[in-house]
Wavefront OBJ file of the C-alpha trace (Angstrom):
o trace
v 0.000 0.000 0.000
v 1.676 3.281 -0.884
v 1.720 5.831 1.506
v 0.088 9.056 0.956
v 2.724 11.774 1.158
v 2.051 14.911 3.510
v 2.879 18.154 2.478
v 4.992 20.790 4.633
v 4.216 24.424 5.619
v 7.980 25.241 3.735
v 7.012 22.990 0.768
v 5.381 25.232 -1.335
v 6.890 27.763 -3.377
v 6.360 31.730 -4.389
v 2.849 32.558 -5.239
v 1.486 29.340 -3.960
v -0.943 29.387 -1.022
v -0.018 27.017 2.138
v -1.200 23.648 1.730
v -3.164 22.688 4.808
v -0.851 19.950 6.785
v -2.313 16.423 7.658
v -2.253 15.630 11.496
v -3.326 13.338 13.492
v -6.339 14.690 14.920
v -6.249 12.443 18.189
v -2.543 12.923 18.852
v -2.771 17.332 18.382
v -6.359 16.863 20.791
v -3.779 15.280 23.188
v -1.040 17.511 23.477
v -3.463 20.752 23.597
v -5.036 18.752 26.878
v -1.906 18.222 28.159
v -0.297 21.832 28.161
v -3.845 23.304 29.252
v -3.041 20.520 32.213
v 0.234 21.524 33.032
v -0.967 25.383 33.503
v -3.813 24.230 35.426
v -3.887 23.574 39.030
v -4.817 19.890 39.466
v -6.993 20.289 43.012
v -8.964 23.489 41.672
v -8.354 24.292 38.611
v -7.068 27.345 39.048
v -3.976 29.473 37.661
v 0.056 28.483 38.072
v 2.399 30.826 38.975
v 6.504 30.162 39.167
v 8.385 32.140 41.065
v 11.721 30.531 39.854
v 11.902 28.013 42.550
v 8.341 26.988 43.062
v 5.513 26.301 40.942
v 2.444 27.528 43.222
v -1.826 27.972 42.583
v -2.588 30.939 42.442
v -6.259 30.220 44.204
v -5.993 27.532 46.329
v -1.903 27.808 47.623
v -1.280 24.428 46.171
v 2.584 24.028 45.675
v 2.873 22.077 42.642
v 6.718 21.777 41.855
v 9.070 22.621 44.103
v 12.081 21.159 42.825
v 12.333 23.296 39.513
v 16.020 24.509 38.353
v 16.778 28.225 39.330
v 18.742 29.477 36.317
v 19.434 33.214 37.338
v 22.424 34.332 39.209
v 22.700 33.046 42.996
v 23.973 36.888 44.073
v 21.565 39.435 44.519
v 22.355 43.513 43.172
v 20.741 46.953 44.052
v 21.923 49.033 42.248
v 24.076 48.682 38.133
v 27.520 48.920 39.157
v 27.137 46.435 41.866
v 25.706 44.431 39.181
v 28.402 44.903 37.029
v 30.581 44.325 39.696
v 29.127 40.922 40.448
v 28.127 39.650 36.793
v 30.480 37.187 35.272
v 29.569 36.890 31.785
v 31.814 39.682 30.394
v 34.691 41.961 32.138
v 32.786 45.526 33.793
v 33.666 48.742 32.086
v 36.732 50.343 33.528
v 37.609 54.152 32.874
v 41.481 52.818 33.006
v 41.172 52.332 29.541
v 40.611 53.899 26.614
v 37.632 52.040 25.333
v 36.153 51.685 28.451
v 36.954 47.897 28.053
v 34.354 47.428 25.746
v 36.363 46.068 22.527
v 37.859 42.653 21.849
v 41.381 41.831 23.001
v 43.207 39.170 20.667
v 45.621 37.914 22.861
v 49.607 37.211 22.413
v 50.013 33.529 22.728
v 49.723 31.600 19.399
v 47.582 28.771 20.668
v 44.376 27.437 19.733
v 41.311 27.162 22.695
v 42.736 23.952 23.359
v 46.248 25.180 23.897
v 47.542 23.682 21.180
v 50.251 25.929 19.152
v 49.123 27.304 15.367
v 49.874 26.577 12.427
v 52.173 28.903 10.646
v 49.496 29.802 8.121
v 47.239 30.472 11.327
v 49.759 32.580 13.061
v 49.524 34.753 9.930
v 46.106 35.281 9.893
v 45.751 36.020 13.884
v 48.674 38.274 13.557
v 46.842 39.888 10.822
v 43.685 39.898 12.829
v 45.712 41.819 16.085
v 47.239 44.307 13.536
v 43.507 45.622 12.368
v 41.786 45.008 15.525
v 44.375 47.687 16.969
v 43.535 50.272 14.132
v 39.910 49.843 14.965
v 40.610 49.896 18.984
v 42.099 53.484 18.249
v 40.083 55.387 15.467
v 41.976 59.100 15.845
v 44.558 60.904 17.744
v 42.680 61.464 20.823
v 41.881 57.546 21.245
v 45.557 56.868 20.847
v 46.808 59.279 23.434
v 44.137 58.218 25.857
v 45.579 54.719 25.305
v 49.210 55.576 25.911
v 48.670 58.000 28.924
v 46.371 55.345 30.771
v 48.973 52.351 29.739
v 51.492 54.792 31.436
v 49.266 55.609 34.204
v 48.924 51.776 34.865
v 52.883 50.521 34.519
v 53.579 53.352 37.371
v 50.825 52.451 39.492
v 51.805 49.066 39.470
v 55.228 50.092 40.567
v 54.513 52.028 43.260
v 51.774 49.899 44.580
v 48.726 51.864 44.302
v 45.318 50.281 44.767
v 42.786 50.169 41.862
v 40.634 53.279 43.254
v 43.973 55.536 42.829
v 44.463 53.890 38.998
v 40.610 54.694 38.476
v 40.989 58.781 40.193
v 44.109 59.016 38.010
v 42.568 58.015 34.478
v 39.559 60.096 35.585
v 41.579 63.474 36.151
v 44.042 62.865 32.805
v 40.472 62.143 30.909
v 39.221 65.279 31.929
v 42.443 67.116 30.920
v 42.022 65.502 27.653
v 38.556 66.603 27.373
v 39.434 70.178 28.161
v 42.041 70.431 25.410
v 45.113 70.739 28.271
v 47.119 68.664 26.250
v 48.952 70.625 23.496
v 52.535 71.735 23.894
v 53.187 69.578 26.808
v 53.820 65.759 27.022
v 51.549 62.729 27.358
v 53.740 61.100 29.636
v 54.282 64.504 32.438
v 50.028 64.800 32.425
v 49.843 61.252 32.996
v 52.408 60.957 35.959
v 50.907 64.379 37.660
v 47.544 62.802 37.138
v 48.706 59.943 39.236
v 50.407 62.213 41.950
v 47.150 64.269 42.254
v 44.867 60.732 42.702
v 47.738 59.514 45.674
v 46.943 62.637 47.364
v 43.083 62.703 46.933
v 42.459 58.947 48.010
v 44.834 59.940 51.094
v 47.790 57.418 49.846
v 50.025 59.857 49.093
v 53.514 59.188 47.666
v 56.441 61.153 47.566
v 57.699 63.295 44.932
v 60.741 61.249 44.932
v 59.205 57.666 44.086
v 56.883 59.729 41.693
v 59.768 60.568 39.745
v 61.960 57.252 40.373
v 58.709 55.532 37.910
v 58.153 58.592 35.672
v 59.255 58.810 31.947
v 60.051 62.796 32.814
v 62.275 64.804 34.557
v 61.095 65.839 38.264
v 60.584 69.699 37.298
v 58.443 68.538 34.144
v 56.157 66.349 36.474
v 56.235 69.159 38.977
v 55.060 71.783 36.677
v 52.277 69.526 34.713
v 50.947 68.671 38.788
v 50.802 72.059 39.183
v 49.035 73.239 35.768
v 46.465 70.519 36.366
v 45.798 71.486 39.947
v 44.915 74.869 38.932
v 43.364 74.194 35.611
v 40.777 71.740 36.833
v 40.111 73.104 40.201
v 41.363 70.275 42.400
v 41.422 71.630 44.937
v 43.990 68.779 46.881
v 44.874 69.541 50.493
v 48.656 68.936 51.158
v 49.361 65.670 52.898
v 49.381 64.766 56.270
v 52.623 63.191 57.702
v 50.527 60.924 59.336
v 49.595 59.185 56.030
v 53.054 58.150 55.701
v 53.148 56.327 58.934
v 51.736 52.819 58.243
v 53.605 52.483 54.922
v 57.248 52.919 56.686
v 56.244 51.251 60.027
v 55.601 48.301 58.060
v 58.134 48.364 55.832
v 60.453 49.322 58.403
v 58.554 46.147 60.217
v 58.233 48.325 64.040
v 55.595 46.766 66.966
v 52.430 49.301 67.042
v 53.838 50.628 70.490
v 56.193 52.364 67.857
v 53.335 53.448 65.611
v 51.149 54.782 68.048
v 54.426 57.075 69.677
v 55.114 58.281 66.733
v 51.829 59.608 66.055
v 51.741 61.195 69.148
v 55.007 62.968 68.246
v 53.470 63.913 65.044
v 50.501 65.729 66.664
v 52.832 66.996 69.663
v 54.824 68.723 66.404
v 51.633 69.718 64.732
v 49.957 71.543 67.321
v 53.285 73.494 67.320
v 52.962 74.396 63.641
v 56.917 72.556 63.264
v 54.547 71.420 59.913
v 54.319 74.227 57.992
v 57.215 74.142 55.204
v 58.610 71.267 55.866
v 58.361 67.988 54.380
v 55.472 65.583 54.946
v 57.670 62.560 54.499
v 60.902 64.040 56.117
v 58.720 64.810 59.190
v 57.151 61.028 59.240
v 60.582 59.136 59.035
v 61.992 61.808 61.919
v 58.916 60.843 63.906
v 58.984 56.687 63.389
v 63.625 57.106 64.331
v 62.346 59.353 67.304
v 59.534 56.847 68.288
v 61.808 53.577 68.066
v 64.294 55.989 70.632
v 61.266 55.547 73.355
v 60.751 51.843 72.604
v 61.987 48.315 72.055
v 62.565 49.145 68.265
v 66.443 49.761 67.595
v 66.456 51.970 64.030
v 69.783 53.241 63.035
v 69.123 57.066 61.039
v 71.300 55.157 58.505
v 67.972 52.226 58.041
v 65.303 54.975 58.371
v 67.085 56.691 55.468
v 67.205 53.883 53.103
v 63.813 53.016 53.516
v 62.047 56.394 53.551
v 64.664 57.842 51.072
v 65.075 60.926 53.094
v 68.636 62.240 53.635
v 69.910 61.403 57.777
v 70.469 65.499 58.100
v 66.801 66.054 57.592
v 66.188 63.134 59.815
v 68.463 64.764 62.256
v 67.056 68.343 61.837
v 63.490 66.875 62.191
v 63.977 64.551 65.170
v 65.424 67.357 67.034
v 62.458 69.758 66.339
v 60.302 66.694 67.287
v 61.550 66.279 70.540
v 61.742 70.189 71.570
v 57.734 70.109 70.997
v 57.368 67.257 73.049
v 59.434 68.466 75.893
v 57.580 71.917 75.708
v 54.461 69.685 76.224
v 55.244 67.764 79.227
v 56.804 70.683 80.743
v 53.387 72.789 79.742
v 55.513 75.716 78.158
v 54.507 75.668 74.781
v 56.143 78.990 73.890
v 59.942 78.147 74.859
v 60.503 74.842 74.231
v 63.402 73.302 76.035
v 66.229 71.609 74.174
v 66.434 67.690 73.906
l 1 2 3 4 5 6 7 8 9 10 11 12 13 14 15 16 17 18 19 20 21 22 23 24 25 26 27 28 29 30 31 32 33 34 35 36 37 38 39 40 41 42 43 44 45 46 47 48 49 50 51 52 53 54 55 56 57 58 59 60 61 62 63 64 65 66 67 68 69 70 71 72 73 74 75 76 77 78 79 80 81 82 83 84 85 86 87 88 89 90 91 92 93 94 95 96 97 98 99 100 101 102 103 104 105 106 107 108 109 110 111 112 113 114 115 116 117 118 119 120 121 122 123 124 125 126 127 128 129 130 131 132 133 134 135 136 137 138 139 140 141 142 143 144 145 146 147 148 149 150 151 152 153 154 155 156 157 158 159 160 161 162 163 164 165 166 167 168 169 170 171 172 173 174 175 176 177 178 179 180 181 182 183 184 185 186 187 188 189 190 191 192 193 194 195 196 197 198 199 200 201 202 203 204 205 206 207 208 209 210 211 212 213 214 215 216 217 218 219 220 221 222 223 224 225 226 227 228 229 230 231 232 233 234 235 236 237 238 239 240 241 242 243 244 245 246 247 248 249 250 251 252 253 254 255 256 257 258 259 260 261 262 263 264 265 266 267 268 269 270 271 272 273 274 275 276 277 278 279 280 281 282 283 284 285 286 287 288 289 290 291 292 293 294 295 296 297 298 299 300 301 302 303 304 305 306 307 308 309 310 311 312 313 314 315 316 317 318 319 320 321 322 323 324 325 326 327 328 329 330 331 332 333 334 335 336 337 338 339 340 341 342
């Protein structure tokens, strides 16, 4: 017997009407029952609802699955950048670079996704694919000096150890340079590096002007003029730095007990209250403070180890401790006007 051949909705060609499609009439009469079932509450009849976890009646309470697969995210967000910060289906956008991280990287290595190396014919082409995917990354000028500067920005971060909200402050202030056409007739690389020095001192991790210009590309009076330009350009408005904010970086790397710390602080604010501050260095007046401190306690620091590690010649440490200790005598002895000599 031959079989009588059905014809398809996507059988037919243009111009033609559809051809009606034979079904089983018993089997579709079946499978409409069944999905008006499954949406149906089986005690009463009434409405489903899922809430992702459960399937529950919406009359009667009835839970009717309560094993079902939860296929959103198991963290919770309240705002969009925590979301961002918590999704993990693509990197968030970062203002450290140019692009906002929103462009396709083509790695270095020269393997396939199942680390196996290429072919040389392959290297070609992917080497070919990394030359134009640059030249798209970076469509004019501006988009290629945003890319050095915050490439710069990032290589002397990571050298002087500066967390990730100092990288972000710094590409944030050279950005807005950029944007307000401070660039011309001075260099990429002094903007970027006094853009860095101004984020230190806002986030309250300051660093010296020495280590500044130990990572910098430019000379210290180019950095030092650029800081100042963008200070006054941009209205920064940055407070000088405490000597205090010096304190836990060369106790630690000095390695001192906190009996240490906590004295030289005290010494700190004994010299502060006595205006010994104004003029002086922030970081000359920290390492005087942590050699004087170790004098009081357990700690034994040579001026000759404070100096190496706080880079700060052992005449200003010398000069400073002095100073330091004729503010604190003045204070025990309650004559704050004549301090008496160590």
């Amino acid at each position: 017997m031959t079989q009588k051949p059905t014809i398809s909705t996507y059988d037919r060609t243009e111009g033609e009407t559809e051809a009606p499609v034979e079904t089983d009439g018993v089997e579709h009469e079946q499978t409409t029952e069944h999905a008006r079932d499954a949406l149906t509450c089986p005690e009463c009849s009434g409405q489903l609802k899922s809430n992702g976890a459960e399937t529950v009646c919406t009359d009667c309470g009835l839970v009717v699955d309560d094993e079902q697969v939860d296929r959103g995210p198991e963290w919770r967000a309240f705002d969009a950048s925590e979301k961002d910060e918590k999704s993990r289906v693509g990197a968030p956008t970062t203002k450290m670079m140019h692009d906002d991280g929103l462009s396709t990287n083509i790695g270095w290595q020269n393997k396939d996704a199942y680390g196996n190396s290429l072919s040389g014919s392959q290297r070609k082409k992917v080497q070919r694919m990394r030359t134009w995917n640059e030249r798209f990354r970076t469509r004019d000028s501006k988009e290629r000096n945003l890319k050095q500067a915050l490439g710069e920005i990032e290589r002397m971060a990571s050298a002087l150890g500066l967390p990730q909200s100092v990288r972000e402050t710094a590409s944030m202030i050279y950005r807005q340079a950029l944007k307000n056409d401070m660039l011309p007739g001075r260099s990429i690389e002094g903007i970027a590096t006094a853009s860095l020095h101004a984020a230190a001192r806002m986030e309250r991790i300051p660093r010296s002007v020495d280590e500044i210009a130990a990572v910098s590309r430019v000379d210290e009076e180019e950095f030092k003029r650029a800081y100042r330009y963008i200070n006054r350009e941009l209205e920064l408005e940055i407070q000088p730095p405490d000597p205090n904010e010096y304190l836990p970086r060369f106790a630690s790397d000095l390695d001192v007990d906190d009996e240490t710390e906590h004295r030289a602080r005290e010494l700190l604010e004994t010299g502060k209250r006595a205006n010994l501050h104004s003029g002086k260095s922030p970081v000359g007046l920290a390492a005087a403070a942590i050699y004087a401190a170790a004098q009081f306690t357990s700690d034994a620091l040579t001026q000759s180890e404070v100096s190496k590690v706080t880079d700060i010649s052992e005449v200003t440490i010398r000069n400073r401790y002095q100073e330091l200790l004729e503010a604190d005598d003045a204070r025990l002895t309650g004559d704050g006007d004549s301090p008496v000599a160590a």
